[in-house]
Every structure is written in C-alpha cells, then in structure tokens.
N, CA, C and O atoms as a CHARMM CRD file, in Angstrom:
* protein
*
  316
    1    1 UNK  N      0.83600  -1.17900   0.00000 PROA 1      0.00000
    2    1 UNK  CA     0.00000   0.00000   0.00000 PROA 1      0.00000
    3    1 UNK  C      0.88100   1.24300   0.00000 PROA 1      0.00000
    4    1 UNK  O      1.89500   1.24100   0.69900 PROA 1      0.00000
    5    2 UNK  N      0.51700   2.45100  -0.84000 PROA 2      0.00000
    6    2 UNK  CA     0.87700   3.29000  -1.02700 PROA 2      0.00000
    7    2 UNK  C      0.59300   4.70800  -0.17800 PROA 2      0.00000
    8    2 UNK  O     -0.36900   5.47300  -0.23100 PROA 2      0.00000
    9    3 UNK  N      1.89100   4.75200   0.67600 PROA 3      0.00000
   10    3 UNK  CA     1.19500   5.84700   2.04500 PROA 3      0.00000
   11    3 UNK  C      1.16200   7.46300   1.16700 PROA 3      0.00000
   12    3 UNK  O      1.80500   7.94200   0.23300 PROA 3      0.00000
   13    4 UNK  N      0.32600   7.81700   1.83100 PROA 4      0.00000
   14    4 UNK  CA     0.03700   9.50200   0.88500 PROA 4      0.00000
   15    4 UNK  C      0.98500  10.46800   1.77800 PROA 4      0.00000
   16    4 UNK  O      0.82300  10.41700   2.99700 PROA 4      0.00000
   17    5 UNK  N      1.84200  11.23500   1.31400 PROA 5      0.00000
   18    5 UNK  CA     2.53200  12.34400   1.77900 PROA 5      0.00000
   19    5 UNK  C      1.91100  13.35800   2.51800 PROA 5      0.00000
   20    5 UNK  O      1.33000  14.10200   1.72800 PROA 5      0.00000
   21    6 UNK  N      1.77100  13.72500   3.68300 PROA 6      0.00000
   22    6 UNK  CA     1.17600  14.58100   4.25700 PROA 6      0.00000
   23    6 UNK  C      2.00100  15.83900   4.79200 PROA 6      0.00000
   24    6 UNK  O      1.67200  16.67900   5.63000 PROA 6      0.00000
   25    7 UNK  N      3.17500  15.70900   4.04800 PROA 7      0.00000
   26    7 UNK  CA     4.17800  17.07900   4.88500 PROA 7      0.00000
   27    7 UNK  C      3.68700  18.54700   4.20000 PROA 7      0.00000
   28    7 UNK  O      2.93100  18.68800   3.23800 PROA 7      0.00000
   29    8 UNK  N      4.23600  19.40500   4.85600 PROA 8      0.00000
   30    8 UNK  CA     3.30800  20.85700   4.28200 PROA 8      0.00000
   31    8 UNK  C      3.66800  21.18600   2.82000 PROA 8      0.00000
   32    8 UNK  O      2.81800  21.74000   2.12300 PROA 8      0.00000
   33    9 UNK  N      4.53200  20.96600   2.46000 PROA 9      0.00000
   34    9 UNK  CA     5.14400  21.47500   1.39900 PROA 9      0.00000
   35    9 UNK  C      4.20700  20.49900  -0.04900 PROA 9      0.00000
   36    9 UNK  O      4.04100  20.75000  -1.24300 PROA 9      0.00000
   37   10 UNK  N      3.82700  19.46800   0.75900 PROA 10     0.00000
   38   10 UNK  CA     3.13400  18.89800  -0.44400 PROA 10     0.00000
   39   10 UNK  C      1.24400  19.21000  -0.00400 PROA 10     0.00000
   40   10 UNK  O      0.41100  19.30600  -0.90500 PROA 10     0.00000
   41   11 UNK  N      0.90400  19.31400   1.33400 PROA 11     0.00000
   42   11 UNK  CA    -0.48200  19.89400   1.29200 PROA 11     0.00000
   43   11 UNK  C     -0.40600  21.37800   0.96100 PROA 11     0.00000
   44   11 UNK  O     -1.36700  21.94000   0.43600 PROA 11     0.00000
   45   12 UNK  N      0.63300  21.97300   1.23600 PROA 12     0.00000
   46   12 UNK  CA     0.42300  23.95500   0.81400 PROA 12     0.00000
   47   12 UNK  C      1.54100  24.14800  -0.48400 PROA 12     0.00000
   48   12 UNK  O      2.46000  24.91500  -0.19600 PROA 12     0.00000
   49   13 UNK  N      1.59500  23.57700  -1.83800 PROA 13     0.00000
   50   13 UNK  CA     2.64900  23.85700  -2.27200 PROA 13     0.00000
   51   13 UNK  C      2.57300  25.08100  -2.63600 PROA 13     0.00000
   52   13 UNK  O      3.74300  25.45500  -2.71800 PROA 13     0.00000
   53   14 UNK  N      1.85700  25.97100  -2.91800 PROA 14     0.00000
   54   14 UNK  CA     1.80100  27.22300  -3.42500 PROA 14     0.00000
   55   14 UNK  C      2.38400  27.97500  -1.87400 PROA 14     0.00000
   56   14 UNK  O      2.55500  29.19300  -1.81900 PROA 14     0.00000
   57   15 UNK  N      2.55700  27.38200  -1.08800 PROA 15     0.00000
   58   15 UNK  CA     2.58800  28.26100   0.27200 PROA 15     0.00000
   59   15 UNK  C      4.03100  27.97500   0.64100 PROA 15     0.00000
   60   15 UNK  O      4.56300  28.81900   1.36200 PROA 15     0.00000
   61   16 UNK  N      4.69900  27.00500   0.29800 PROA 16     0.00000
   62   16 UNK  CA     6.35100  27.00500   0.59800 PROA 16     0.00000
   63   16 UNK  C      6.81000  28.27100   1.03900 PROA 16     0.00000
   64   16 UNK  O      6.94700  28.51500   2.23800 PROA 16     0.00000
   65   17 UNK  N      7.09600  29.22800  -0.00100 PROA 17     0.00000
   66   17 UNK  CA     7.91500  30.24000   0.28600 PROA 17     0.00000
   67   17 UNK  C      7.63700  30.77100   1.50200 PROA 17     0.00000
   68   17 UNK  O      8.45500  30.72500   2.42100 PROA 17     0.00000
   69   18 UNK  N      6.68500  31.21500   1.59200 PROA 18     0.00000
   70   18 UNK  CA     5.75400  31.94400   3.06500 PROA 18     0.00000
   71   18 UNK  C      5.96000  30.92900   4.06500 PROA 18     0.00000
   72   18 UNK  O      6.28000  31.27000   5.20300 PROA 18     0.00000
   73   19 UNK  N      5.86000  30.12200   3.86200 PROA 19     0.00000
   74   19 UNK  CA     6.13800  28.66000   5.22000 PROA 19     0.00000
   75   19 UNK  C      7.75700  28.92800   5.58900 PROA 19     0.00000
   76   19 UNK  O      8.11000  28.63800   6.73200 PROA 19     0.00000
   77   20 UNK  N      8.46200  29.31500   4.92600 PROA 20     0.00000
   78   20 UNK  CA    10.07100  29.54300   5.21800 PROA 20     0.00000
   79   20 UNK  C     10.45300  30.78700   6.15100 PROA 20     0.00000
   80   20 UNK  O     11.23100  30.90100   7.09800 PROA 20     0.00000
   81   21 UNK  N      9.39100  31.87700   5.34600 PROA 21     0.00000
   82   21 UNK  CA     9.89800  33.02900   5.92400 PROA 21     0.00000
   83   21 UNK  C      8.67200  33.27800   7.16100 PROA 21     0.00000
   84   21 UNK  O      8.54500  34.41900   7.60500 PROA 21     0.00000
   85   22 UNK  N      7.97400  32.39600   7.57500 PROA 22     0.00000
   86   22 UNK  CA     7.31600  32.69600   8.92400 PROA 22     0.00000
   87   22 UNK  C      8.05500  31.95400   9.73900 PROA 22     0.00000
   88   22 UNK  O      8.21500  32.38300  10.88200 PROA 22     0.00000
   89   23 UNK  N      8.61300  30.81000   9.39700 PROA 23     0.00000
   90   23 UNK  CA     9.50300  29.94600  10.73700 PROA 23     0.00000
   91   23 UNK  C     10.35900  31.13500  11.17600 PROA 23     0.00000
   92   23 UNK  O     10.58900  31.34900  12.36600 PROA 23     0.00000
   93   24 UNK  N     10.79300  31.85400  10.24900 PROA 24     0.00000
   94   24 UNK  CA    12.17500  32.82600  10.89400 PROA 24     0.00000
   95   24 UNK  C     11.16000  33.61600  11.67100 PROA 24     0.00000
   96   24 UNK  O     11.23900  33.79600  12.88600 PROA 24     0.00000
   97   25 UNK  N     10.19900  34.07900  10.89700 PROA 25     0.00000
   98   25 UNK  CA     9.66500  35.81400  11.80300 PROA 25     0.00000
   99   25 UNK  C      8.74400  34.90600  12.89700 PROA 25     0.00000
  100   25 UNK  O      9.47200  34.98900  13.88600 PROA 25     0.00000
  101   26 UNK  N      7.79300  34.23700  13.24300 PROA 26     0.00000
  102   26 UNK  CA     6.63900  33.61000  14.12500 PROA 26     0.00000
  103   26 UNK  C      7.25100  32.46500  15.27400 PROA 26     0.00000
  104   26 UNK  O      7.22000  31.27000  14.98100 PROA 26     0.00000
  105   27 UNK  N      7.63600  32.78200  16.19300 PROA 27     0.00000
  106   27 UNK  CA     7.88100  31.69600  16.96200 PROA 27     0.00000
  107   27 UNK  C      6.79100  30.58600  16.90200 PROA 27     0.00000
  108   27 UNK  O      6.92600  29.39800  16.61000 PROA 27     0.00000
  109   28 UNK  N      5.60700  31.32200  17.27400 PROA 28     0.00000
  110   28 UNK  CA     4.40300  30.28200  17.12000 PROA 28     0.00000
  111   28 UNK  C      3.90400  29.15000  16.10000 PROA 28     0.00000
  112   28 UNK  O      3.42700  28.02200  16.22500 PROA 28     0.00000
  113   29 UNK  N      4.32500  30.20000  14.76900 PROA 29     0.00000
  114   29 UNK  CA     4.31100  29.31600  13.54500 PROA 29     0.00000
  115   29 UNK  C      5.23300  28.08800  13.58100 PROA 29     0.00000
  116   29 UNK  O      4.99900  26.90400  13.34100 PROA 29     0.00000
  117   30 UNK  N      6.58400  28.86300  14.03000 PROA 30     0.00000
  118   30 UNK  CA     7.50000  27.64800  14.16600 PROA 30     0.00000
  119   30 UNK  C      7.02500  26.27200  15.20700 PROA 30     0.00000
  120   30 UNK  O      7.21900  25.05800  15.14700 PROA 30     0.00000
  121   31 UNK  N      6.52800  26.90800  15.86900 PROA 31     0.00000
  122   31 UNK  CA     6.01600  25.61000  16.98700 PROA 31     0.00000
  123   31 UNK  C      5.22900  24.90200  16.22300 PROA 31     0.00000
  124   31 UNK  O      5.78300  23.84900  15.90800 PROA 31     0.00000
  125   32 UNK  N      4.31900  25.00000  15.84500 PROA 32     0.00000
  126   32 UNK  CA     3.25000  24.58500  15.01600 PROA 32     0.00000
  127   32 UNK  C      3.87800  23.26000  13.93900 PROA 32     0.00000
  128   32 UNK  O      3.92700  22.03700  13.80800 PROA 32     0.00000
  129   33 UNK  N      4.25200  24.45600  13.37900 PROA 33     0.00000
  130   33 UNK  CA     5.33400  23.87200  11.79400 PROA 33     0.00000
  131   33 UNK  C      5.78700  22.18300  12.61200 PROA 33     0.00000
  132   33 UNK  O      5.25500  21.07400  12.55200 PROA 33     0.00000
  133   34 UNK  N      6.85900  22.64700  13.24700 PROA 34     0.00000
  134   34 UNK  CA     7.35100  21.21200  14.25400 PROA 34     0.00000
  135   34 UNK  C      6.44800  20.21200  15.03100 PROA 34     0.00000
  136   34 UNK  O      6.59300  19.04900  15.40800 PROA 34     0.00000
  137   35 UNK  N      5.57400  21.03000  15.10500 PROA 35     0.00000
  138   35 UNK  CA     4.38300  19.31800  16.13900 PROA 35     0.00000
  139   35 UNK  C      3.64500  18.65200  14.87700 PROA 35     0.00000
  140   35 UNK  O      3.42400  17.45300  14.70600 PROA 35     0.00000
  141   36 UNK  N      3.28400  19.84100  13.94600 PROA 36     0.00000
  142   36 UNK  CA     2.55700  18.89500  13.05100 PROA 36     0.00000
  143   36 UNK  C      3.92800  18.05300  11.83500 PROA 36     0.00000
  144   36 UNK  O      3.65900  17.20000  10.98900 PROA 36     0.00000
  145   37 UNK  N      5.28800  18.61300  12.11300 PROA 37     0.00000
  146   37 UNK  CA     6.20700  17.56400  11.29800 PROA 37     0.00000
  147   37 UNK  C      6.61200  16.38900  11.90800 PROA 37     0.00000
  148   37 UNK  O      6.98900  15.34400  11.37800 PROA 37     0.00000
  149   38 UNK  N      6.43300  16.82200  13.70200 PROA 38     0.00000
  150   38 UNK  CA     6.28400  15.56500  14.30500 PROA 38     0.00000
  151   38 UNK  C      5.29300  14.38900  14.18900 PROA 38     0.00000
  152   38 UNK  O      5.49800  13.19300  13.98400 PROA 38     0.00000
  153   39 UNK  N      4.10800  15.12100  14.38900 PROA 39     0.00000
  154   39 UNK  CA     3.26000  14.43500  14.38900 PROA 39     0.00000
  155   39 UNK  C      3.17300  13.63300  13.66600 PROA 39     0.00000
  156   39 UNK  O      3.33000  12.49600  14.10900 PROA 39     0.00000
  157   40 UNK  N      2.82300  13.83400  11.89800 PROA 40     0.00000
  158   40 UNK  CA     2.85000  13.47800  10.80600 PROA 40     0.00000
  159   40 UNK  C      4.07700  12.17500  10.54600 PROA 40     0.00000
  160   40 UNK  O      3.95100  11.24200   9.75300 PROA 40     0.00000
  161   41 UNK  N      5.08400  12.39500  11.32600 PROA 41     0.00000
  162   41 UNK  CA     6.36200  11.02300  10.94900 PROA 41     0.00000
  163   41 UNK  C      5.70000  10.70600  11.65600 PROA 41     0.00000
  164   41 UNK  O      4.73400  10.18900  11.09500 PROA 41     0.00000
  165   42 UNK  N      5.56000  10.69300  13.34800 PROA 42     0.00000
  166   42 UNK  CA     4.80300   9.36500  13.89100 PROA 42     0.00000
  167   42 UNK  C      3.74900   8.60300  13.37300 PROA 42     0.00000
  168   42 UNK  O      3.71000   7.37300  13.42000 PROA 42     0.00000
  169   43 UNK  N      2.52500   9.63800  12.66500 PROA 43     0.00000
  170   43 UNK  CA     1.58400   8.44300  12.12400 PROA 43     0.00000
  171   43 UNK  C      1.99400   7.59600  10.93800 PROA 43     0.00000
  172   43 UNK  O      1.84600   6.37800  10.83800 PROA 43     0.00000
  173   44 UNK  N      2.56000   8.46600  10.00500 PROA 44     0.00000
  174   44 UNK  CA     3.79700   7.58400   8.89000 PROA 44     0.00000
  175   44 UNK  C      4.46400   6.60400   9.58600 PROA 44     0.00000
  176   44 UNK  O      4.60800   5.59500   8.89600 PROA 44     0.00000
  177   45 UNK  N      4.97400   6.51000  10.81000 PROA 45     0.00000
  178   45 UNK  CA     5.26900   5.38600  10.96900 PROA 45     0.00000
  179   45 UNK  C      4.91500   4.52800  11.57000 PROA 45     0.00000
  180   45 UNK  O      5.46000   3.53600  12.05300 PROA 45     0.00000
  181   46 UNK  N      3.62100   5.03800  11.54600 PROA 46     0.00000
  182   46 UNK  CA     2.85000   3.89000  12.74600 PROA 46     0.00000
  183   46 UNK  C      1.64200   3.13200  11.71000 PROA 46     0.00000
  184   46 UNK  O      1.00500   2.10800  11.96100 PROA 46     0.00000
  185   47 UNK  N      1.57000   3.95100  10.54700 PROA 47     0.00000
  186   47 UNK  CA     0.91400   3.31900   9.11800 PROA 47     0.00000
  187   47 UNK  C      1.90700   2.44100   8.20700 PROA 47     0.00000
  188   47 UNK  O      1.71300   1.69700   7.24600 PROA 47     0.00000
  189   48 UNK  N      2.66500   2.70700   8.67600 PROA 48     0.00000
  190   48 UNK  CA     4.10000   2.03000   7.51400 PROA 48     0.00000
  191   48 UNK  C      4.43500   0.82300   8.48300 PROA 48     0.00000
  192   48 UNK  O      4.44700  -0.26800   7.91200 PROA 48     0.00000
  193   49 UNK  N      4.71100   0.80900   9.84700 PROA 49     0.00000
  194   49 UNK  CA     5.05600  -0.55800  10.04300 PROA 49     0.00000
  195   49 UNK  C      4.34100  -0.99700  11.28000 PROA 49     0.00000
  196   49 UNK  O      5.02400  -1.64100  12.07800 PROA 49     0.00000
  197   50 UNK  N      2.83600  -0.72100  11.64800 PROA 50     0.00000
  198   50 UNK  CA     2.21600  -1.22000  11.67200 PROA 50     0.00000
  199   50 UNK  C      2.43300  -1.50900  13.28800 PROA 50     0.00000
  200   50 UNK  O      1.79200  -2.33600  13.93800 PROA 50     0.00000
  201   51 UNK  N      3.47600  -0.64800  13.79100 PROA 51     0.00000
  202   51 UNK  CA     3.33100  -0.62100  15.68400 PROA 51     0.00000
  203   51 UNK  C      2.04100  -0.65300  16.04600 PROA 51     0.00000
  204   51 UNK  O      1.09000  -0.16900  15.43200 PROA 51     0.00000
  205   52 UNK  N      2.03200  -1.42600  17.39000 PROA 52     0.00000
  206   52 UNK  CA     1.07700  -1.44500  17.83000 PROA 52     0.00000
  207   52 UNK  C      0.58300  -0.24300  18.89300 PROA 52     0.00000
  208   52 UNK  O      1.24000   0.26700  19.80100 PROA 52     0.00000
  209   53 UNK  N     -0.95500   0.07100  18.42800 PROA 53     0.00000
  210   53 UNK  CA    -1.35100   1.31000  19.06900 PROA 53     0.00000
  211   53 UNK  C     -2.76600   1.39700  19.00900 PROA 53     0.00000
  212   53 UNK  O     -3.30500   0.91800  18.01100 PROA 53     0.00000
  213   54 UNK  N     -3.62600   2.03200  20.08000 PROA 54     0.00000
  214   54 UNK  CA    -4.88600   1.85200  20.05000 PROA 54     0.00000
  215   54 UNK  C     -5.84500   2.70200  18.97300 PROA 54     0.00000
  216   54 UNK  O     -5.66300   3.90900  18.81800 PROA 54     0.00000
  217   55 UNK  N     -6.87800   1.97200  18.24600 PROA 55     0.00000
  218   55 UNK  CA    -7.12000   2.66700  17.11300 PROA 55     0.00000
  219   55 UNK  C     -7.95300   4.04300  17.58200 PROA 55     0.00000
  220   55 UNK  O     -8.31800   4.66100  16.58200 PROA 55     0.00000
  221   56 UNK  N     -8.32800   4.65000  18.75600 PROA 56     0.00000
  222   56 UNK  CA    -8.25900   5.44800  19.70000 PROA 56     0.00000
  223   56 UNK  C     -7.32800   6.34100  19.97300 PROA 56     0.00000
  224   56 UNK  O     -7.71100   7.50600  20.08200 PROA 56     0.00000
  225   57 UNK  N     -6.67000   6.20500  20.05600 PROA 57     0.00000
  226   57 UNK  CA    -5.15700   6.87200  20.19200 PROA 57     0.00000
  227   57 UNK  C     -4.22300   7.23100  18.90700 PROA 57     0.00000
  228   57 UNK  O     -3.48700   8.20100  18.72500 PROA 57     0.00000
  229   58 UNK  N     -4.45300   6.33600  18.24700 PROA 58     0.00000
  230   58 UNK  CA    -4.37400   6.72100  16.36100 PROA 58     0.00000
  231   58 UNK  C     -5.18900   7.73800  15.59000 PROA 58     0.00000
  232   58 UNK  O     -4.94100   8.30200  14.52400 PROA 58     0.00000
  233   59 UNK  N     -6.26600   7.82800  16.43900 PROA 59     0.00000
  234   59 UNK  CA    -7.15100   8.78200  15.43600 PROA 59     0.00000
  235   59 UNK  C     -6.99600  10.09500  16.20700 PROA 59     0.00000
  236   59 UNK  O     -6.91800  11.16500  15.60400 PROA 59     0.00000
  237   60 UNK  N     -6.95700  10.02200  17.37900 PROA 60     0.00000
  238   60 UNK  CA    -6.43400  11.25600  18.28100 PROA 60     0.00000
  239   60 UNK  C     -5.57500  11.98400  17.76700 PROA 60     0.00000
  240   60 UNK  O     -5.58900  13.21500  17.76900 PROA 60     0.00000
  241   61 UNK  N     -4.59500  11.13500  17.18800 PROA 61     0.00000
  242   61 UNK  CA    -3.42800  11.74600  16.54200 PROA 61     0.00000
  243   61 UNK  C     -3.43400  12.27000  14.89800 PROA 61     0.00000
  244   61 UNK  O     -2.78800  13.23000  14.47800 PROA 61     0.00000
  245   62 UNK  N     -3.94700  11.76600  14.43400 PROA 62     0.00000
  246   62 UNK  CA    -4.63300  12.11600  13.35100 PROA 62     0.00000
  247   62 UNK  C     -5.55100  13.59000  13.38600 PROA 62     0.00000
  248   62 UNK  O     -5.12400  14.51700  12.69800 PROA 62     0.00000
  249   63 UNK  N     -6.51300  13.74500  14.00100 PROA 63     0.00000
  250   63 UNK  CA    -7.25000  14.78200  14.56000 PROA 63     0.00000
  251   63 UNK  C     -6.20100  16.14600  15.06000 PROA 63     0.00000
  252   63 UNK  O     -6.10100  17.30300  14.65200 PROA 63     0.00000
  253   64 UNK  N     -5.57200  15.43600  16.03700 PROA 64     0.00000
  254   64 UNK  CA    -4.94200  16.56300  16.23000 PROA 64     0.00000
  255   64 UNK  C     -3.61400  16.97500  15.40800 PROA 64     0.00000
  256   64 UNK  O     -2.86100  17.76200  15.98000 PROA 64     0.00000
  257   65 UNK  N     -3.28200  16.55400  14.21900 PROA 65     0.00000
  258   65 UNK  CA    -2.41100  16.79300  13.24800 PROA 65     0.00000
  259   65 UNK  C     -3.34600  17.82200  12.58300 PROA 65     0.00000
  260   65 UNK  O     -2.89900  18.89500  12.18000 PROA 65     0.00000
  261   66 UNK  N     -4.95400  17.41300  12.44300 PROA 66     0.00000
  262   66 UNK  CA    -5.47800  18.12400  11.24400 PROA 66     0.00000
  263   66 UNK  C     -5.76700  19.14500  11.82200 PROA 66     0.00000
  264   66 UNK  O     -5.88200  20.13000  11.09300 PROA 66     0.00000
  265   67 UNK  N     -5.95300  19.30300  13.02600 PROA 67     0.00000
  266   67 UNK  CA    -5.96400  20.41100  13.31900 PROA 67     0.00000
  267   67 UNK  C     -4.94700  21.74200  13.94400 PROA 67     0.00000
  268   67 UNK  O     -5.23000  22.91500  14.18900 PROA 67     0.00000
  269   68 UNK  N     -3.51000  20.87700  14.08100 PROA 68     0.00000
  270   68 UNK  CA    -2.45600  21.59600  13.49800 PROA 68     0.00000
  271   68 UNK  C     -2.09300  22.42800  12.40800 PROA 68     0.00000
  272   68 UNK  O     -1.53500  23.52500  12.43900 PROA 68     0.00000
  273   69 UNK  N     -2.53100  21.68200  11.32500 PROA 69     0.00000
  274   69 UNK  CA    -2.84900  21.67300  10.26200 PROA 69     0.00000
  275   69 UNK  C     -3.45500  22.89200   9.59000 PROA 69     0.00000
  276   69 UNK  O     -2.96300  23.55200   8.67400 PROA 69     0.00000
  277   70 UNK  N     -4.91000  23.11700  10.37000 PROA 70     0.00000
  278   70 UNK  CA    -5.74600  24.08900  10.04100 PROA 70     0.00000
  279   70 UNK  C     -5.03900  25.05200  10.54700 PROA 70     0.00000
  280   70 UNK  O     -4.77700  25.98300   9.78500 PROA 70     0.00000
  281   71 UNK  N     -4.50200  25.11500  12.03600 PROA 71     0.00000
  282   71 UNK  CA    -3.91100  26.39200  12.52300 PROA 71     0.00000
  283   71 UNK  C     -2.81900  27.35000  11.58600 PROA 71     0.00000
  284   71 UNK  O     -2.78700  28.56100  11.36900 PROA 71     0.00000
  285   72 UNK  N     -2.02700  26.31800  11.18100 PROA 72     0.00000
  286   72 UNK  CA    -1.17600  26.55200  10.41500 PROA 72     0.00000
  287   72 UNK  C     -1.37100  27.25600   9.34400 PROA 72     0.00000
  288   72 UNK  O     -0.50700  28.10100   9.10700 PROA 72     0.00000
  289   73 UNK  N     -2.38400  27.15200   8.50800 PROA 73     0.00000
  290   73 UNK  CA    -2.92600  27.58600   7.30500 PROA 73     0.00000
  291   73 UNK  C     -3.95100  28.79300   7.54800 PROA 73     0.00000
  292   73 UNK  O     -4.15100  29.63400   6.67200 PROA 73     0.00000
  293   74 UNK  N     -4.65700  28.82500   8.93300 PROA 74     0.00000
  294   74 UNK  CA    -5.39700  30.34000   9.24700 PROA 74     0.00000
  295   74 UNK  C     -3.80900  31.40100   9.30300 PROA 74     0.00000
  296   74 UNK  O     -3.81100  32.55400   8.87100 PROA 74     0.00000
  297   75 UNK  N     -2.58800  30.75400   9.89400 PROA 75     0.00000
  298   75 UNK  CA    -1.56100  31.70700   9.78800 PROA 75     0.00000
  299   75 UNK  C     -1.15300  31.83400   8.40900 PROA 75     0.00000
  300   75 UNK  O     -0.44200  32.83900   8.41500 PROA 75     0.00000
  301   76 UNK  N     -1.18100  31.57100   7.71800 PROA 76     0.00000
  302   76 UNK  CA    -0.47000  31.60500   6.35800 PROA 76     0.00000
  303   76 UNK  C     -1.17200  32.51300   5.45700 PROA 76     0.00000
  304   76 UNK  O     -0.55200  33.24400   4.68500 PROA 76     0.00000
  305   77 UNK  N     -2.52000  32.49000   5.53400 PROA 77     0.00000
  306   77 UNK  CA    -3.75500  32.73800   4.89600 PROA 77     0.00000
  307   77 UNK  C     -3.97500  34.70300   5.21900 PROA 77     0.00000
  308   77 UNK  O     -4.16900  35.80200   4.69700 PROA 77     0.00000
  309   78 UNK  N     -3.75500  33.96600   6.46400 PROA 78     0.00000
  310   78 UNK  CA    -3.85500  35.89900   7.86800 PROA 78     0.00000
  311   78 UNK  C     -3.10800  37.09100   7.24100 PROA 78     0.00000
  312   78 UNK  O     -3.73100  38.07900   6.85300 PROA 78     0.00000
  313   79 UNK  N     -1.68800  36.98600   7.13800 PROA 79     0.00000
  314   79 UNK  CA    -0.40700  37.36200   6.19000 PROA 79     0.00000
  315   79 UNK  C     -0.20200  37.85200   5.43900 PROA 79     0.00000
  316   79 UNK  O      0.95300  37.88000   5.01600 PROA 79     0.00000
C-alpha cells in the first residue's frame, strides 16, 4: 500500500515560500510547523510498520495533526 505524503510542502505547495519566511519571523508558527512535522512522521510510521497502538489513540493523533494543520494555514492565509 501506497502511504500519501502529508508534509506541508506537499499539502500547501503554493505556500512554501511563506512557510520559510514565517519559521524565521513567528515563533508560534514555528512551533506549530514542528508538532505537526512531528506528528505526521509518527503516524507515517505507525501506518508504515504497523506498531502497535490503540485505534483510539491513532485517530487522536490524526485529529490533532489536522488540526495543526488548520492552525497553520489560518496563519499563512492571515499574512
């Protein structure tokens, strides 16, 4: 099975540039930027090899990526 890319640069590609130059100016953005790049490898790797984890606790994480996610993009959008 073919896992789908979820890093920002491939959900905001028109938004790269601006994603670069807010990590420097937004501390907040930067925080953001990092939990949801965290986030995102953990579920990649918890879809890729299949650790064990409660499907409860999987979707939690999921959820709260997407809504990293959204935060991220009301900042980008704001700008």
């Amino acid at each position: 099975m073919e896992l789908l890319n979820h890093d920002l640069a491939h959900e905001f590609p028109q938004l790269v540039g601006k994603m670069r130059s807010m990590k420097i100016s937004s501390a907040r953005f930067l925080h953001l930027f990092n939990e949801y790049d965290e986030l995102n490898h953990a579920i990649g790797q918890l879809e890729q090899d299949g650790l064990p984890i409660s499907d409860e606790r999987f979707e939690e994480m999921k959820k709260r990526r997407l809504k990293v996610k959204d935060d991220i993009y009301q900042m980008l959008i704001a700008k």
